[in-house]
C-alpha positions in Angstrom: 96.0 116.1 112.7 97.4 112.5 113.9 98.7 110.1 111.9 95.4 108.0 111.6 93.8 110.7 110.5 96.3 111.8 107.7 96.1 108.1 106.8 92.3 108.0 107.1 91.8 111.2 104.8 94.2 109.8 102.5 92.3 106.6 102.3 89.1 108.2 101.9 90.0 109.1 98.2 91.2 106.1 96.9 88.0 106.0 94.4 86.9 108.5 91.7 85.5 108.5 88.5 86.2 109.4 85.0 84.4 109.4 82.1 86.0 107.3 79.1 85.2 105.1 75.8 87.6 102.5 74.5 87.2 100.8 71.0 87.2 96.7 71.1 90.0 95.8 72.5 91.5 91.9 72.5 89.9 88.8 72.0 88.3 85.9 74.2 84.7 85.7 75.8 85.0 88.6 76.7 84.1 91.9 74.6 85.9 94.7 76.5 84.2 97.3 74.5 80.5 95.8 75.9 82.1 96.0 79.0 82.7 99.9 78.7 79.7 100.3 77.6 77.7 99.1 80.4 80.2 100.5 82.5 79.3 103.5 81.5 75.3 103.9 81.1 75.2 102.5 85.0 74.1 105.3 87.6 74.6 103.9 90.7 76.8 101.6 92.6 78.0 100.0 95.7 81.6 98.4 96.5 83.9 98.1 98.8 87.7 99.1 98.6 90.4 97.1 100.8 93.8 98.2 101.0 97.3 96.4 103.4 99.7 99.2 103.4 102.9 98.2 104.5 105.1 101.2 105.4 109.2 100.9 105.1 109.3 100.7 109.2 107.6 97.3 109.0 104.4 98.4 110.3 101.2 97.3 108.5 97.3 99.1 108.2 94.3 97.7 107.4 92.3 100.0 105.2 88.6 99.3 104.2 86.4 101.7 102.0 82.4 101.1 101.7 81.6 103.1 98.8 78.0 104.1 97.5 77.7 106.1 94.4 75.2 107.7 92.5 74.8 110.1 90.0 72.0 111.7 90.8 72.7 112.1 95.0 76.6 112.1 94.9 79.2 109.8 96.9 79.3 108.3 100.5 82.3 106.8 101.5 83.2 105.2 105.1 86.6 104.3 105.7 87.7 101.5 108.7 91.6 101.3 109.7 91.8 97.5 111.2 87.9 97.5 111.0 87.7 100.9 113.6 85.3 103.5 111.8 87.7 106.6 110.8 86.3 108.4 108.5 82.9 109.1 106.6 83.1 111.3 103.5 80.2 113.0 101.2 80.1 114.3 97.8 76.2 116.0 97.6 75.0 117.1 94.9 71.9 118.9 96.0 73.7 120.8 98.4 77.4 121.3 96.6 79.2 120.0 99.4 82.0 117.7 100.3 81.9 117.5 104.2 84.5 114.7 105.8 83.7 113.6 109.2 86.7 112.4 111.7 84.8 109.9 114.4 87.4 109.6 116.3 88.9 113.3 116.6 85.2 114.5 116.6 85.8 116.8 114.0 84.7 118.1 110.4 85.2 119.7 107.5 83.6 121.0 104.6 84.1 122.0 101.2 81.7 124.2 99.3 81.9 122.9 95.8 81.7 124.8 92.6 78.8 124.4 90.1 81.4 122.9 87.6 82.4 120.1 90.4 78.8 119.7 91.2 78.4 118.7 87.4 81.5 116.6 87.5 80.2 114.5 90.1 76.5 114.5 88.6 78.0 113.6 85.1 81.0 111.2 86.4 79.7 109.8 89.5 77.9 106.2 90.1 80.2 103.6 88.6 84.5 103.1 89.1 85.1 103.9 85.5 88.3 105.5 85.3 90.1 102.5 86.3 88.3 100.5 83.8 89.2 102.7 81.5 92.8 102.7 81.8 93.5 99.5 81.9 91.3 99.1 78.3 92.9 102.5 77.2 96.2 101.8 78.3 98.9 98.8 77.7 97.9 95.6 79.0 98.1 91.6 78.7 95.2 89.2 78.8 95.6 87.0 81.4 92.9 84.1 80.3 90.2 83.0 82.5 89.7 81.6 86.3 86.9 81.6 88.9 86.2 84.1 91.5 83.5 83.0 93.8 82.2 80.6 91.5 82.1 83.0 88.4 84.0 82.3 85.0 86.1 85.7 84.8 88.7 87.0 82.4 91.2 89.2 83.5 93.9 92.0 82.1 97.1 93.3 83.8 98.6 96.5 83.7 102.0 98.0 85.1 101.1 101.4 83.9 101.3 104.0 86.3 98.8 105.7 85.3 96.6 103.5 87.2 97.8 104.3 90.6 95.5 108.2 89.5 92.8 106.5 88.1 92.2 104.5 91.8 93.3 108.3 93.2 91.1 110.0 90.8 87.6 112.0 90.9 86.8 115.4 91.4 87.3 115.4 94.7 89.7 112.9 94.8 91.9 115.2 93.1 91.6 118.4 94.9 92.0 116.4 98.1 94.6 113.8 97.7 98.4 115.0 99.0 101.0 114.0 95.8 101.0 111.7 92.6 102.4 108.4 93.3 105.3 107.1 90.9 106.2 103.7 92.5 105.9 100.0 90.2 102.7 99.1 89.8 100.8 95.4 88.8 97.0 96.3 88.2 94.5 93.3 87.7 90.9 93.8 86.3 88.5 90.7 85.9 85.1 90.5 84.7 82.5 88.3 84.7 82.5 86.1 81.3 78.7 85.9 81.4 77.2 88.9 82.2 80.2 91.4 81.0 80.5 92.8 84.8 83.9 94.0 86.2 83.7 91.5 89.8 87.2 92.7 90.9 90.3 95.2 90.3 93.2 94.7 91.9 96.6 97.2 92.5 99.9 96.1 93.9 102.3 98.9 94.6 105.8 98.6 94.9 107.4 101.0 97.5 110.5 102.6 95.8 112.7 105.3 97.1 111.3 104.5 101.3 108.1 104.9 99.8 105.1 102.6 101.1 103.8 99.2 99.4 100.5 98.8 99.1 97.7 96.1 98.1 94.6 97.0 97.1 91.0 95.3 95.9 88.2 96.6 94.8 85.6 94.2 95.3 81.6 93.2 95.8 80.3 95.2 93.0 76.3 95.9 92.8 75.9 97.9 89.2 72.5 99.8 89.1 72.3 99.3 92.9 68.9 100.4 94.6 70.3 103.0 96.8 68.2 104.2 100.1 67.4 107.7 100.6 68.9 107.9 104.2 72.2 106.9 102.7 72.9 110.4 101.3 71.0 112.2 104.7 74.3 114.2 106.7 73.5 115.4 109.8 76.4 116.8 111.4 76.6 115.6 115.4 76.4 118.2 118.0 79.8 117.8 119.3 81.8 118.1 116.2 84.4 120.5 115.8 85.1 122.0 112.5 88.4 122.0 112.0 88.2 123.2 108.3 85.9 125.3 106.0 87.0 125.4 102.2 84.8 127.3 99.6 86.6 126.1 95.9 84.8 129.2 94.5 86.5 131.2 96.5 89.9 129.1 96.0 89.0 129.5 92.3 88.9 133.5 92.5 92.4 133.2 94.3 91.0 134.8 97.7 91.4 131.5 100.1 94.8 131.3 98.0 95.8 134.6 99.0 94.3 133.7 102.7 96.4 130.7 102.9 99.7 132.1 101.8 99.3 135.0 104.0 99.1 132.5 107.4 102.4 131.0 105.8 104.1 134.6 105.4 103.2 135.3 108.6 104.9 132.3 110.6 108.0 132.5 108.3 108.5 136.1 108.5 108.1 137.2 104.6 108.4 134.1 103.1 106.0 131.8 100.9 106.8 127.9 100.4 109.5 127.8 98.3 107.4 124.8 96.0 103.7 124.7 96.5 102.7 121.4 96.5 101.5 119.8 99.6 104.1 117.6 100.9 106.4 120.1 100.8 104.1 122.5 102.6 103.7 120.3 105.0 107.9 119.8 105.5 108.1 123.9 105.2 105.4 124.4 108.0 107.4 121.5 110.3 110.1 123.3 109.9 108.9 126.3 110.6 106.9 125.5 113.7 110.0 123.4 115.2 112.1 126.6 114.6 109.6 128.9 116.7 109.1 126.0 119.4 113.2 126.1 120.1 113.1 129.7 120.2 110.0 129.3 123.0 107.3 131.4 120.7 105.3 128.4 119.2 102.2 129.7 118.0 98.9 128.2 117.9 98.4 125.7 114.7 95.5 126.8 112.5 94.3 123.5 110.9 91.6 125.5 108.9 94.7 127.6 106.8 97.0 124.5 106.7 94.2 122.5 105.2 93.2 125.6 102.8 97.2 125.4 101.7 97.0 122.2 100.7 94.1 122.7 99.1 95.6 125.6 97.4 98.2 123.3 96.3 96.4 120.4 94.8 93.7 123.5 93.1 96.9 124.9 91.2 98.5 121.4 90.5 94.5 120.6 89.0 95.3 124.0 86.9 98.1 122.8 85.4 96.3 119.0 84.6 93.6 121.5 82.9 96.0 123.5 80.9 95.6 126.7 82.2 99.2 127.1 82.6 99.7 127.7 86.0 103.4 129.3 87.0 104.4 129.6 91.1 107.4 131.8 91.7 107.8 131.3 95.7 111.1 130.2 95.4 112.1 134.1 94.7 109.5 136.0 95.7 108.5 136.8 98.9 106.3 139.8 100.5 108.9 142.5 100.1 108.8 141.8 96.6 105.0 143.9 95.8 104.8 144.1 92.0 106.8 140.9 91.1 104.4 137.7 90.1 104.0 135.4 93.0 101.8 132.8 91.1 99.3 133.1 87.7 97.1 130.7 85.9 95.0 131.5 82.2 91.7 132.1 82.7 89.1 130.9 80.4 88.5 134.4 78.1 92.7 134.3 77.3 93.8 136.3 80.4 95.5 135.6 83.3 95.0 135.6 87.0 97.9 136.8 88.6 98.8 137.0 92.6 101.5 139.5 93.2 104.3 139.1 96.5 102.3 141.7 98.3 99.5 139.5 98.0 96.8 141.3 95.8 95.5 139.7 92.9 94.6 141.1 89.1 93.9 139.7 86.0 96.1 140.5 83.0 96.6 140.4 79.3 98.9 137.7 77.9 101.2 140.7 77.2 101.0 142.4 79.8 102.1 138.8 82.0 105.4 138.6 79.7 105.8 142.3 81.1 105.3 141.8 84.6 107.5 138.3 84.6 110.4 140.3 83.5 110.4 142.6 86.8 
């Protein structure tokens, strides 16, 4: 994929949602607790995301994110890079799909979404609350009132980081987004004195370590939008590529896991990513691929099992934020190595799911797990 199109993908999941209650909160006009409140009983809504990202070569993007939400029909999103449509992504709930088109690449992909995602999105979808919630949740300082567009608003400001995943969160959001970002951050949230609206959120990031800065607003809010029918109607064009087809239920099971790490054995000879997360995955596969071009045998890319690794990646890292104790051994283990545990995660009934270096997968006793790490 290009460059615009990493960058597009990335921005299309700069928005989620969580669900999340905070007691009152500070004083002023402004009760923050009413404001959670009506945050939360909203089921649809439209706003529009702009980000500036500066990266450390000097060279600046434009980023702009129409967003429509709605509980009961999903998530549209359509991303513009200096005002150029990119990107249009869906979350539908109906269907149980997340399908990204590329307008400029012509191409598509689509993720077939689990029926605990599809209730995610039904339950958590239709208003920005995570990020309202973490600034109320989380340390802050009132910042008084000004005007924004004529409005009397009151504002908070955060430098938690833990904003930077609440903008990055969501169900899909999560599964799709590349690494957690650590950099300084200065969040801003004002709402409207009178009516007890958020009108704007606002996060400044400070590039640290050659990382990128970054300014983003969230802006031109409609709560309990009327939302049109055709807004939530996909109809893929006839000359679109897909370039990748993910089924999470199948990710889930460990099969497009086992898939995915079998494409990377296969390049590297026996190997598996030494740390699965997807930036390195993406440095491993470089690497491999500019090895195999000097020695004159470069195979064919296959975008549909890079983008399954990364997915594999962010599903395990999503594991771990669940607590189901997920463990990846492919620093040691390799194919040679049959019966030793490549990676395992608990299940929900107290056992454990475990992938083995030849690649097959079984699920285990707690016991039986201490046994088999030992080899």
């Amino acid at each position: 994929m290009s460059r615009m199109s990493k960058l597009a993908a990335a921005a299309v999941i700069l928005i989620g949602v969580v669900v999340g209650f905070q007691a009152f909160k500070g004083t002023g006009g402004v009760s923050w607790a009413q404001v959670l409140q009506q945050v939360a009983a909203v089921r649809t809504v439209t706003y529009t995301l702009q980000a500036t990202e500066a990266t450390p070569q000097g060279q600046s993007l434009d980023i702009r994110i129409e967003t429509i939400q709605s509980s009961e029909r999903g998530i549209r999103m359509d991303a513009y890079i200096n005002d150029e449509l990119v990107n249009q992504a869906f979350t539908l709930v109906d269907e149980g799909l997340f399908v990204t088109l590329m307008t400029g690449q012509k191409l598509y992909t689509e993720v077939a979404l689990t029926e605990a995602l599809r209730e995610e999105v039904q339950r958590n979808s239709g208003d920005p609350k995570a990020i309202v919630d973490e600034f109320l949740t989380g340390p802050y300082t009132e910042l008084g009132r000004r005007e924004i567009d004529g409005a009397v608003v009151e504002g908070v400001e955060s430098q938690d980081v833990a904003l930077v995943p609440a903008f990055l969160s969501g169900p899909m959001g999560r599964l799709s987004a590349g690494s957690k970002m650590t950099d300084d951050v200065v969040g801003r949230l004002w709402v409207d004195v009178a009516t007890g609206w958020p009108v704007e959120m606002t996060l400044d990031i400070s590039g640290t370590d050659g990382g990128n800065e970054a300014h983003v607003v969230v802006t031109d809010f409609q709560w309990d939008a009327p939302i049109a029918p055709e807004a939530f109607s996909l109809e893929i064009p006839a000359d679109y590529q897909p370039l990748a087809r993910v089924d999470l239920g199948q990710m889930e099971r460990g099969v497009q896991i086992v898939e995915a790490l079998a494409y990377f054995a296969e390049l590297s000879g026996g190997t598996y990513p030494t740390k699965l997360t997807p930036v390195d995955i993406v440095g491993e596969v470089g690497a491999i691929y500019k090895k195999l071009d000097a020695a004159g045998a470069t195979p064919e890319m296959d975008d549909d099992m890079l983008i399954k690794l990364k997915y594999a990646a962010t599903y395990v890292r999503e594991l771990g934020d669940q607590g189901k104790k997920p463990a990846y051994y492919g620093d040691t283990v390799t194919a040679a190595d049959a019966d030793k545990v490549l990676l395992r995660w608990k299940l929900d009934d107290g056992r454990y799911r475990v992938i083995f270096g030849d690649l097959r997968i079984e699920d285990v006793s707690g016991s039986r797990l201490a046994e088999l790490e030992t080899r």
